[in-house]
C-alpha positions in Angstrom: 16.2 -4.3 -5.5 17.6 -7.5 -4.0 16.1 -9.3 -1.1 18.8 -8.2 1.8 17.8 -4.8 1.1 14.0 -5.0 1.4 14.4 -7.2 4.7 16.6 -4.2 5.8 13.7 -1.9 4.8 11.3 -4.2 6.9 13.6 -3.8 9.9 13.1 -0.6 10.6 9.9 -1.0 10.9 10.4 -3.6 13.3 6.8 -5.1 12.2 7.3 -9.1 13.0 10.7 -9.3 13.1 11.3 -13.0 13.6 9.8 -13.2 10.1 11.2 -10.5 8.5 12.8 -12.7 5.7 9.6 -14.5 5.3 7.9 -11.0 5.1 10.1 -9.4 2.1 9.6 -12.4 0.5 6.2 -12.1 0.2 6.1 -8.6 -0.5 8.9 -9.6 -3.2 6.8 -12.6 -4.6 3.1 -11.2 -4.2 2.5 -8.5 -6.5 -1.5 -8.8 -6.1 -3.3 -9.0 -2.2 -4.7 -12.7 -3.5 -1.4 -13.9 -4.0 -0.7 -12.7 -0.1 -3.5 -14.5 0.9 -2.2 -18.0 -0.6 1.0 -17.5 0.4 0.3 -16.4 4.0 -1.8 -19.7 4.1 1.3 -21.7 3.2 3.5 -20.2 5.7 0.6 -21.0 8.5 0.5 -17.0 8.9 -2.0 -16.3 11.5 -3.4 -13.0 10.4 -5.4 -11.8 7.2 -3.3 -10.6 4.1 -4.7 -7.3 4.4 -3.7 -6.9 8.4 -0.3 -8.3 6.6 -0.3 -5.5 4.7 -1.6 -3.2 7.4 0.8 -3.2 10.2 3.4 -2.7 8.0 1.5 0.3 6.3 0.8 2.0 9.3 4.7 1.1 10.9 6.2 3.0 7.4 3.0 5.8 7.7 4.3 6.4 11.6 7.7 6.5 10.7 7.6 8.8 7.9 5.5 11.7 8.2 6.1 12.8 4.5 4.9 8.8 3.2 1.5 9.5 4.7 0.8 13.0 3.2 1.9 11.6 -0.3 0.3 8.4 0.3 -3.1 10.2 1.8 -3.1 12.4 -1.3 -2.7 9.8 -4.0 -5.1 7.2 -2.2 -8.0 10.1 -2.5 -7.0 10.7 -6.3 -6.5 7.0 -7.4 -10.3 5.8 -5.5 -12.0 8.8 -5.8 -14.1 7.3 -8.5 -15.7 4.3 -5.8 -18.3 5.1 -3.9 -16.8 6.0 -1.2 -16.4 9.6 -0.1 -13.0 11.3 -0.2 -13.0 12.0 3.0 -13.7 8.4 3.9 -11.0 7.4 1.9 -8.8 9.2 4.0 -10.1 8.1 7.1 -9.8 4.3 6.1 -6.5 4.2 5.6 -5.6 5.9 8.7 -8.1 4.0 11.1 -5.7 0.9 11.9 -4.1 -2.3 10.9 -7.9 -3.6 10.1 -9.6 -0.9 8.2 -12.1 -3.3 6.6 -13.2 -4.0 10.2 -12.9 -0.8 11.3 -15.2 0.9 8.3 -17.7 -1.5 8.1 -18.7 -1.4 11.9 -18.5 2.3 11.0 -20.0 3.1 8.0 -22.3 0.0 6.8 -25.5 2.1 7.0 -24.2 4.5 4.4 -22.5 2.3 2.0 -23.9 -0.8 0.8 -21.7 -4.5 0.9 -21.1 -4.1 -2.7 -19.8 -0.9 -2.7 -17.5 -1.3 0.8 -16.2 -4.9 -0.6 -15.2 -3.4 -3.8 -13.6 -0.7 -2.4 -11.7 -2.7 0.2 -10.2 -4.6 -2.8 -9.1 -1.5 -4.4 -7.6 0.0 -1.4 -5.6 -2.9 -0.2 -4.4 -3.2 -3.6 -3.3 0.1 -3.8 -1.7 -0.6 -0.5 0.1 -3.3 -1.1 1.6 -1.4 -4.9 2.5 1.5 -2.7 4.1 -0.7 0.2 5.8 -2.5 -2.8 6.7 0.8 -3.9 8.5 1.6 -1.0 10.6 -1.4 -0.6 12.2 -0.7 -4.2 9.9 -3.7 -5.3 7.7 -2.2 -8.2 
């Protein structure tokens, strides 16, 4: 898919707009969230690749109903093998534009740093692929 149609993508969910160009460009040129995080630095991006990835997440999740479910569903399937429960799982990706944050503050009592940071690297990965997804990208 070409770049004019994954800034229109972005549009609609009206998720930084005065970047929007800027944003399909990274989603375009970042397949992995360490790339993001590089080129978010070189654009002087205030925010953290993975609340990059976030708000747009949750824009497309409040947008379309039928996203979530299929993206809930496959989340639980793809890191059901960390050690983080299913349930959790679900709850992570649906607790805000930081879930990191959000789950540690949470949930560090029942799951170790080792086992949270590992996860959070799965999960935003599997974020960003499915966000990539979306926009025609992958």
């Amino acid at each position: 898919m070409g770049l004019e149609q994954v800034v229109e993508k972005l549009k609609m969910l009206k998720v930084f707009p005065k970047t929007v160009v800027e944003n399909a460009e990274i989603f375009r040129d970042c397949p992995i969230v360490d790339a993001v995080g590089r080129e978010m630095a070189r654009r002087h991006y205030t925010c953290s690749e993975g609340q990059f990835i976030y708000f747009h997440l949750h824009a497309l999740m409040e947008k379309d109903p039928g996203f979530k479910a299929r993206f809930l569903v496959e989340a639980v399937k793809k890191l059901r093998d960390s050690a983080i429960q299913p349930i959790h799982i679900d709850e992570y990706f649906q607790s805000g534009e930081d879930p990191g944050l959000v789950f540690t503050l949470k949930y560090e009592r029942e799951y170790d740093r080792d086992a949270r940071l590992a996860f959070y690297q799965r999960a935003n990965q599997f974020a960003l692929y499915k966000m990539r997804e979306w926009l025609g990208i992958q």
